[in-house]
C-alpha positions as a Markdown table, in Angstrom:
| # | Residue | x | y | z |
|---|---|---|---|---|
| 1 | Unk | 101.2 | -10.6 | 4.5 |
| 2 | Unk | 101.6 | -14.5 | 5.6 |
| 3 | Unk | 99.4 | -15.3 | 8.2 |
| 4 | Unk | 101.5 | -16.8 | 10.8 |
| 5 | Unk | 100.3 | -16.9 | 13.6 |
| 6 | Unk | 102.0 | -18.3 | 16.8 |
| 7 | Unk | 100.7 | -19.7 | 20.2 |
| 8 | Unk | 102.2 | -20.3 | 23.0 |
| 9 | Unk | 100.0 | -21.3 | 25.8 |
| 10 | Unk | 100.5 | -23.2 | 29.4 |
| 11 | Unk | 98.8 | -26.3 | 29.5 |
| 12 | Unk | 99.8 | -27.4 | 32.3 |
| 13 | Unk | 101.8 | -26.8 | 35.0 |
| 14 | Unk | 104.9 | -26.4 | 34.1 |
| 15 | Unk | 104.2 | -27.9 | 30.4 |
| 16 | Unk | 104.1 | -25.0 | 27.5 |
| 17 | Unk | 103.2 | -25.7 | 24.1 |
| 18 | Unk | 103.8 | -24.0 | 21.2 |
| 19 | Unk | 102.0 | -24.4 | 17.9 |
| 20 | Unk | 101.7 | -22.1 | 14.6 |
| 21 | Unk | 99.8 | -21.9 | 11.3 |
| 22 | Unk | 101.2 | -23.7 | 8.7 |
| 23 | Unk | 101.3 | -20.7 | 5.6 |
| 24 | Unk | 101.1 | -23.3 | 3.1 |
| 25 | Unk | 97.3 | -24.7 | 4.1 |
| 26 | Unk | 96.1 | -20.7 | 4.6 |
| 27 | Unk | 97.4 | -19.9 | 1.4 |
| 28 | Unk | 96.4 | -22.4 | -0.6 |
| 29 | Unk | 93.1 | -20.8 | -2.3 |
| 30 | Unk | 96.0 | -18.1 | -3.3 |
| 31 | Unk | 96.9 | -18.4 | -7.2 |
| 32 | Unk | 100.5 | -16.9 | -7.1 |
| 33 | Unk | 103.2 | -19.0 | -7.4 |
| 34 | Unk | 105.4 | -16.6 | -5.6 |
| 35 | Unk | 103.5 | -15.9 | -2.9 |
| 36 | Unk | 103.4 | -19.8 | -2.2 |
| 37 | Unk | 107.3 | -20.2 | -2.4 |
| 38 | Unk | 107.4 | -17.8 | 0.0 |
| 39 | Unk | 104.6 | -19.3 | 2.2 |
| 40 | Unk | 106.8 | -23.0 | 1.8 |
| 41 | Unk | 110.0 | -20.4 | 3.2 |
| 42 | Unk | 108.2 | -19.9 | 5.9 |
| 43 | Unk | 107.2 | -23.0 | 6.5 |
| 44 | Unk | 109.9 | -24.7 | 6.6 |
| 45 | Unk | 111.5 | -21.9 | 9.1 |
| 46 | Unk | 108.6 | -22.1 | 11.5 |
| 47 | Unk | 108.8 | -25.6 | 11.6 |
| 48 | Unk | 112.4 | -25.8 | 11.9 |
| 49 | Unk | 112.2 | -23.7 | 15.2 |
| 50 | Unk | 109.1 | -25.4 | 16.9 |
| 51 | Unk | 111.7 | -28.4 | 16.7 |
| 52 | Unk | 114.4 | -27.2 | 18.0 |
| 53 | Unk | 112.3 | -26.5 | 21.3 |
């Protein structure tokens, strides 16, 4: 399990920001090399969507 974590949060009115873990920095004490390409995956994807807000 990646943590990815996503928050979305008023901060003010009528302004909503949204922010998420990056799975590369929490898994980075993790030694499998799999696990990470995934994690990079996922990544990229989050990031790719929190930009296209």
């Amino acid at each position: 399990m990646l943590p990815c974590n996503i928050i979305v949060q008023e901060t003010k009115a009528s302004t909503v920001e949204v922010a998420a873990i990056n799975p590369l920095v929490s898994m980075q004490a993790v030694k499998s090399t799999k696990l990470k390409e995934i994690a990079k995956d996922v990544s990229n994807k989050l990031e790719n969507v929190i930009n296209s807000l």
